[in-house]
N, C-alpha and C positions, 0 to 999 in steps of 0.2 A: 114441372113444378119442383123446385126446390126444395129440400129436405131439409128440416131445422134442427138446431143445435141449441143444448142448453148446458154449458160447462161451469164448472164451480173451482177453485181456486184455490185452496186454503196452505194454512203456514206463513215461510218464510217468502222472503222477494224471489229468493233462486226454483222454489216451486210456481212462481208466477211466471218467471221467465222461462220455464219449461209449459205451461200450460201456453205463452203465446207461440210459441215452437209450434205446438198441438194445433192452434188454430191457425197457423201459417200452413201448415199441410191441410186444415178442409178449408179452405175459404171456398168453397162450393156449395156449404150451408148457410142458410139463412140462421143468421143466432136468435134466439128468442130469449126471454126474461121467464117466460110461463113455462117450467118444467112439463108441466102438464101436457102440452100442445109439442111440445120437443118428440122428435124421432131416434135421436142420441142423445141421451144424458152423459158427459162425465164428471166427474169428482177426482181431480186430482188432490191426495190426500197427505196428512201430515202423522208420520210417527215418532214424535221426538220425543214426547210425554204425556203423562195419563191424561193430561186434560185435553190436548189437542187427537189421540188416539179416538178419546169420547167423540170429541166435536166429527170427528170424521166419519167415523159410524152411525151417527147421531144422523147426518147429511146424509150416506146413502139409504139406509132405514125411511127419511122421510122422506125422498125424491122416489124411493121406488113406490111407496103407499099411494103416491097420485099420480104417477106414472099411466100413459095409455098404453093398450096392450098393442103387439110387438114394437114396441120400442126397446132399445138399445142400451144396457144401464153398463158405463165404464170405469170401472177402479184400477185407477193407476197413481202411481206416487210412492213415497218411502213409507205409509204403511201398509202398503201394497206389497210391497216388497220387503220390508221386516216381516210379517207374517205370512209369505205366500201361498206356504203350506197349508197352514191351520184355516186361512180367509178362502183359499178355493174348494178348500175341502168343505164348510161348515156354511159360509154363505153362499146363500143359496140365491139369494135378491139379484147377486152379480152375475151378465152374461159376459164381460169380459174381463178380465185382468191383466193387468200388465206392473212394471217396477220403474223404474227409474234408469232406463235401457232404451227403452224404444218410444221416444216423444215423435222423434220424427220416422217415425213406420203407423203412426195411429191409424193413417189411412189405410193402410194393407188390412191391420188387424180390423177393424170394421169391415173391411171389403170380403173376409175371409170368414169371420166371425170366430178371432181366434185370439187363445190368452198366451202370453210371451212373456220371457221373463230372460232378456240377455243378460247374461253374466258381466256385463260394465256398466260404470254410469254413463251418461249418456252428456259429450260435450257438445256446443253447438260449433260447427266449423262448416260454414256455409249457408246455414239453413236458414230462411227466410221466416220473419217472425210477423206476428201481426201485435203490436206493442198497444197495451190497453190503459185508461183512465187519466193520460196525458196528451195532449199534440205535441209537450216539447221535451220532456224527462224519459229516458229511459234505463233499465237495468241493464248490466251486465256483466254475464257468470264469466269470474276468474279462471275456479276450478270446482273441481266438485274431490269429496271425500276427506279425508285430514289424517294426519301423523303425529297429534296428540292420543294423550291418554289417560283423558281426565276421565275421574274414579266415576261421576254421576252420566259419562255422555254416553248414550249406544249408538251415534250416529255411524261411527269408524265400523262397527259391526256389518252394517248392513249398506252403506256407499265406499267403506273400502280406504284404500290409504290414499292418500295427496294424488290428483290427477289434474294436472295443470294445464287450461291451454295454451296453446302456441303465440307467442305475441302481436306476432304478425296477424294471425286468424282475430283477434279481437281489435287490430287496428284496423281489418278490414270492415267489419262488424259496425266499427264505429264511423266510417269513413261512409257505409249505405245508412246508414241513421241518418246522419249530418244531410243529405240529401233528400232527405223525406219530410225537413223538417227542423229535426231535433238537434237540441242544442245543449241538457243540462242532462250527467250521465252520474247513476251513483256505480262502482262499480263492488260488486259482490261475492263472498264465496266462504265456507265455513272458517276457513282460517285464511284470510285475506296477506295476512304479512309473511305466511310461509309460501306466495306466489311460487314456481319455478324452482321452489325447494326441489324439489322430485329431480328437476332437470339439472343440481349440483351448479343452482345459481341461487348467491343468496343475496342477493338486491333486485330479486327480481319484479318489486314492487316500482324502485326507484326507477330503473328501465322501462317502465310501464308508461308512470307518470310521463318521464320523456318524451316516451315515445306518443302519446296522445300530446301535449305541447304543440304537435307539429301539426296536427290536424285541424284544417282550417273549417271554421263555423264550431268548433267547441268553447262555449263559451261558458261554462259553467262542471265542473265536477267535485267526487267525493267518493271517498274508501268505504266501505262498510266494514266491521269485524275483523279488530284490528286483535292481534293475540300476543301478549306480552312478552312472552319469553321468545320470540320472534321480532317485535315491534325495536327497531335501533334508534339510537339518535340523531343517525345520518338520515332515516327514511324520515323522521319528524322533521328535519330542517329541510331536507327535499322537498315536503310538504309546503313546508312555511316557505322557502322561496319560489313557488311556483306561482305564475300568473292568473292560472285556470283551476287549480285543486284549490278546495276552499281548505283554512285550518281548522277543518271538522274530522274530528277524534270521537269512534264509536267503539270502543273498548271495552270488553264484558271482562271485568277482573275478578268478579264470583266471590269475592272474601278480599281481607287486608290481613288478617291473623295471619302469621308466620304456620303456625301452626296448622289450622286449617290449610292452607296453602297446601303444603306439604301431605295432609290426607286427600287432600284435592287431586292430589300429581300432576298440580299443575304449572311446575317445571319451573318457579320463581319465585320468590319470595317479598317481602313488605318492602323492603327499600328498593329491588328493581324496581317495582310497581310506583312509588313514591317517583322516582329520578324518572321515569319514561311521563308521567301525569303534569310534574314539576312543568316539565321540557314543553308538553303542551300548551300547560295554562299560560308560560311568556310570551306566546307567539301573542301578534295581535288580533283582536276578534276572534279567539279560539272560541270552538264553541266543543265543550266534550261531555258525552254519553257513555253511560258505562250500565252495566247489571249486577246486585248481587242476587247469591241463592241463597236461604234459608234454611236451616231444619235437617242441613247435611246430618248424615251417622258423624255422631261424636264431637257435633258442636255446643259447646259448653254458651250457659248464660255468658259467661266471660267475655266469649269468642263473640257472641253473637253484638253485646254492648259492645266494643273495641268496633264493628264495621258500622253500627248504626251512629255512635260517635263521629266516624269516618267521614261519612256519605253527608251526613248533617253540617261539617264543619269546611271539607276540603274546597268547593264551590264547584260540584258539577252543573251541568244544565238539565242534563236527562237523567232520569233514575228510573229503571227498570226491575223491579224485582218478584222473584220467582220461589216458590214454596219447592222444597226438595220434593222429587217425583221415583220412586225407587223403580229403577228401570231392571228389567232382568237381563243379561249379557253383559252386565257394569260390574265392575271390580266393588264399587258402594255397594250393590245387590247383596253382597256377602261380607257385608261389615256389621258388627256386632253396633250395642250403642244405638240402635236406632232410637228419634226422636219422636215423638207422640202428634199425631196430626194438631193436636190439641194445640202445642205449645210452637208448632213450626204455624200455624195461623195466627196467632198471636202477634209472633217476630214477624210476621210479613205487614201483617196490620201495622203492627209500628212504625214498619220500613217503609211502607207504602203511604203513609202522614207524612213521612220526611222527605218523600219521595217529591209528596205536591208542594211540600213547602218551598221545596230546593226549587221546582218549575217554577210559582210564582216570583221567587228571590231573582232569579233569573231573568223572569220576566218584565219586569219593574225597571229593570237596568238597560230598557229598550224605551220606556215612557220618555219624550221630549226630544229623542235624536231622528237623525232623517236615514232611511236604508234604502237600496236596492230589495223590490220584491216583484213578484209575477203575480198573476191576476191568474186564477184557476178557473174559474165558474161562479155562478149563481152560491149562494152562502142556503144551505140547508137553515139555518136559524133563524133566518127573514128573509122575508123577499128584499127588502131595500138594503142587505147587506151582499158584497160580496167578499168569495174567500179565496183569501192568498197566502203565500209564504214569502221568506225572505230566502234567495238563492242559500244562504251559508245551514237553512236546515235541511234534512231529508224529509221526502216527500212522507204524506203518511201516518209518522210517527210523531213527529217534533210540534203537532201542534199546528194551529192556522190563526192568519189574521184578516181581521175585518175589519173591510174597508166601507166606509161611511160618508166619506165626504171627499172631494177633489177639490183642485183650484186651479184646472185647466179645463179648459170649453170640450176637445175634440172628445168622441166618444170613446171610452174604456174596451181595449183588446185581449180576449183570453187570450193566455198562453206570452203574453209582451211582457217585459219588465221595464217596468216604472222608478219612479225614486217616490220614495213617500215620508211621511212625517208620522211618527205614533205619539199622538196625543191622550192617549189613555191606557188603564187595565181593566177590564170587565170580568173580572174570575180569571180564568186564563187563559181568556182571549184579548190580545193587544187590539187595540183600534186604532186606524190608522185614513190617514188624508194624502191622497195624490199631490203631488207637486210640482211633479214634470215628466215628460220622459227622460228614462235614464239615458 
């Protein structure tokens, strides 16, 4: 009898594509949904800021409360590893630990019962993944760590400076996807446009792109977290003339004040950021995602009106925004000027109105045309609805639409792309009618 697995997931995409690493080495367990009934629990975890640090703890706390006893409770991930000291010494809930090193050793460490903490991040370069919540989209990590030295970020602390992988290792990556199935790839990593930096190649985005072009059955991809003072105009027109990257711009520019900018250190100022956004918005069907932060030390009312003006007037699609989180190991951590949780909620509230407004403005601009979209599943909101996207957004994030009506007989295929018609807005869900296959 088979031993069941009950694994949890949290953060970003490049923590999900380390946890299906994880479950590429036990596929020997039965997975289970019911913690309770689980023989291994893990939780790979998020330490990027207070909230998600909470949510983390929050998770192992209540999976060990219903836990059966000898079962197996796993913490592993980056805050796992930013505190590994203080977390193995004090929790007590945890019988394993591990960081952001050993995804693909989980099975020793279970087999051993034993907590690990390798001194690297952990790239994938061969390792057989079991890719979750699609048949036909998958992630994949560029690099892990980064060579910025933005004042609010602690990730560079604790995963380290730019660790790129090998090109070749991700076009094989993607050449065993392509065979199992899969067709639409986002690919990902904290600072995506500084690819290959490390290896004293600086287009090594555009060689990327290239180099997946040639791979036959890729019929769909996209960049995640694109970083400014890295991001060129050659890699944007590389973008725009590809057949296969869609012109999807996911760009966290954190502020538009010069000024902020510059406490930010983050290495560009208003007019880069203008001339690289400009460059996107003319492509055709761009679609761009960007983030601000709120509530930095030392952002004035001034500062904060000047990005909410911004965000409101420029025409992004996506608007992400995020309350300053004082991280300890940050150069921010020791800036005077700190702002009042009071008044940094506030500025998000605001930011976060203009956030939906900008999604519905957006959205509307899709009412009456016909697109290419894919059929995911069954639509959580009804049963006679299902839910899809359109290739040019990221899975997840960007939103879903439902489909209501067709005007072709054969029966509706998850995971197929269609052409469809959006005939309406429903809040900010587009509705939409089959019309053919694409």
């Amino acid at each position: 009898m088979s031993k069941k697995l009950h694994i949890v997931s949290l953060g970003c995409t490049k923590n999900l594509v380390d946890t299906e690493v994880m479950l590429g080495r036990l596929k020997d367990f039965e997975m289970t949904d019911e913690s309770g009934e689980a023989d291994v629990i893990i939780v790979n975890t998020c330490g990027f800021i207070d909230a998600a640090k909470q949510e983390s703890l929050n998770t192992i706390f209540n999976l060990d409360a219903g836990r059966k006893s000898e079962s197996v409770l796993v913490m592993a991930g980056c805050l796992s590893e930013r505190y590994k000291e203080e977390l193995s010494r004090e929790l007590k809930e945890v019988d394993i630990f591990t960081g952001v090193g050993d995804y693909d050793k989980i099975d020793e460490l279970l087999a051993a019962k034993q907590s690990r903490f390798t001194p690297e991040v952990y790239l994938i370069d061969g390792a057989e993944r079991v890719v979750t919540g699609s048949s036909y989209h998958a992630y994949v990590k560029l690099s892990e760590g980064c060579n910025q030295v933005c004042s609010f970020c602690a990730i560079p602390s604790f995963k380290g400076k730019l660790h790129s992988r090998d090109l070749e290792s991700i076009a094989r990556e993607v050449e065993s996807l392509v065979t199992k199935g899969f067709y639409d790839f986002s690919f990902v990593s904290q600072d995506s446009s500084s690819y290959l930096r490390d290896q004293n190649i600086s287009d090594g985005l555009i060689h990327l792109i290239k180099r997946v072009e040639l791979i036959e059955g890729v019929k769909s991809a996209r960049i995640l977290y694109l970083y400014p003072s890295t991001t060129t105009l050659k890699l944007i027109k590389t973008i725009g003339d590809s057949s296969v990257f869609h012109n999807y711009f996911d760009m966290p520019i954190q502020h538009i004040n010069d000024d902020m900018l510059r406490i930010m250190k983050r290495g560009f100022g208003k007019a880069k950021t203008l001339e690289l956004l400009n460059a996107m918005k003319a492509l055709p069907n761009a679609f761009i995602r960007t983030s601000f932060i709120v509530g930095h030390p030392q952002e004035s009312d001034a500062m904060f009106e000047e990005m909410a003006e911004f965000a409101e007037s420029f025409g992004f699609d996506r608007l992400n925004v995020f309350g300053y989180s004082d991280e300890e190991g940050t150069s921010a951590h020791e800036m005077e000027d700190k702002i009042p949780s009071k008044i940094i909620n506030a500025r998000a509230k605001k930011l976060g109105k203009i956030a939906t407004k900008i999604e519905v403005e957006s959205l509307a601009q899709l009412v009456g045309t016909e697109i290419s979209l894919v059929i995911d599943g069954e639509s959580d909101e009804h049963e006679f609805l299902l839910s899809a996207r359109t290739l040019n957004w990221a899975p997840d994030v960007d939103g879903e639409i439902y489909v209501n009506d067709r005007e072709i007989e054969e029966e509706l295929t998850f995971g197929k792309i269609y052409r469809a018609r959006i005939t309406e807005l429903s809040g900010t869900r587009p509705l939409a009618t089959i019309t053919g296959n694409a």
